[in-house]
Structures are given as C-alpha cells and as structure tokens.
N, C-alpha and C positions, 0 to 999 in steps of 0.2 A: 263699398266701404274700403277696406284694406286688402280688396282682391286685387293678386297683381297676375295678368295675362302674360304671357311669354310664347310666342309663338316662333316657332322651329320650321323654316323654310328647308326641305330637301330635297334635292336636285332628281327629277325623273333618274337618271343615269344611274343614282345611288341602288334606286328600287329593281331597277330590271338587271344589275349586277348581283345581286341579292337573288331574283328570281332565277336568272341563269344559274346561280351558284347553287341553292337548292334543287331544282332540275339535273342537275351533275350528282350533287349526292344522292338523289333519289334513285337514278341509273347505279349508282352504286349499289345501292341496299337491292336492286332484280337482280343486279348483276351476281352478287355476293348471296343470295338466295336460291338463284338456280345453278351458279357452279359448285358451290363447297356447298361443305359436307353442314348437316343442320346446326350442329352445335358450336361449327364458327360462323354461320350466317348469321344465330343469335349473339353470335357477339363485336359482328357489325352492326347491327340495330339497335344495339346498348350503346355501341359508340357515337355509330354516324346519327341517330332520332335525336336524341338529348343536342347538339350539336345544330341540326335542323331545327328544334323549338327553340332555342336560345334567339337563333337569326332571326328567328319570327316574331318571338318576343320584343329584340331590341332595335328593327327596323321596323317592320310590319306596324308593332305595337308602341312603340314609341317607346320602350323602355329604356333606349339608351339616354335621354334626357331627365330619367328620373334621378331619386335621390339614390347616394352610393347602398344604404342599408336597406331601401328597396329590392335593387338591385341583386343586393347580396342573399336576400330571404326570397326572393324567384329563384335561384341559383342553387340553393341550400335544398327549398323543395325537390328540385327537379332531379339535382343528384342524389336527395333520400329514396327519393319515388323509382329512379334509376335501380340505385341499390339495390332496394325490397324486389324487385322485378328480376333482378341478377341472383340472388338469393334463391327463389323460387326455381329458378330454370334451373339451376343446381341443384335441387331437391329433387327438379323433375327429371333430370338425368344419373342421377341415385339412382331412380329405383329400376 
C-alpha cells in the first residue's frame, strides 16, 4: 500500500574501514588494560566501548540511515547505560 522501500547501497570499502578501525580500538582497550594501572584501564573502556558500539550501531546496523530522534534515543541509552557503569566503578573504588 503506502510502504516505501529505500534502499542504501554501501560500498565494501566503507565496512572493512570500519572493521580495521575497531580492530585498532580493540588493541587499544589490551593495550590500556595490560599497561596502566586498573582504574584508568576502566576509563578507557568507558570511553573507547561506547565509541566501538556507536560504529557498530551506525554502519554494521544501519543506524546511520535512520530517523534523527532515533538516532538520538540509541545515543541517550548508551550514554545513561555508560553513566550507571561509571557510577558504580566509583563506588567500587570507594570502598
């Protein structure tokens, strides 16, 4: 009836620039895990993971084609869900 198709061609090259690029950040987060000290490793993986699922989200997942307030409520999650996680490691380096 009133369904309208839209389909998003992307170019191989787009995805394995993406794939290398995560690759790199993932060597980050061993890297930043086995030299420093624990409590800024966890605050590499607060930065660089949120950062990594984004990519994943809007190439991987196609979110970059969606609607902007989509967009913006995956975004919103990720950095609450960040938050409450940073939160916690704080609490857990309190005690």
């Amino acid at each position: 009836m009133g369904h309208e198709t839209h389909v998003h061609i992307v170019p191989y090259r787009v995805f394995v620039r993406v794939w290398l690029l995560l690759l790199v950040l993932t060597g980050i987060l061993v890297a930043t895990s086995t030299l420093w000290h624990e409590a800024l490793s966890v605050w590499a993986m607060l930065i660089v993971t949120p950062l990594k699922a984004g990519l994943v989200l809007f190439y991987f997942m196609h979110l970059n084609y969606e609607k902007p307030y989509l967009r913006a409520l995956v975004f919103l999650t990720l950095g609450v869900l960040t938050l409450f996680i940073g939160i916690l490691f704080f609490d857990i380096l309190d005690r």
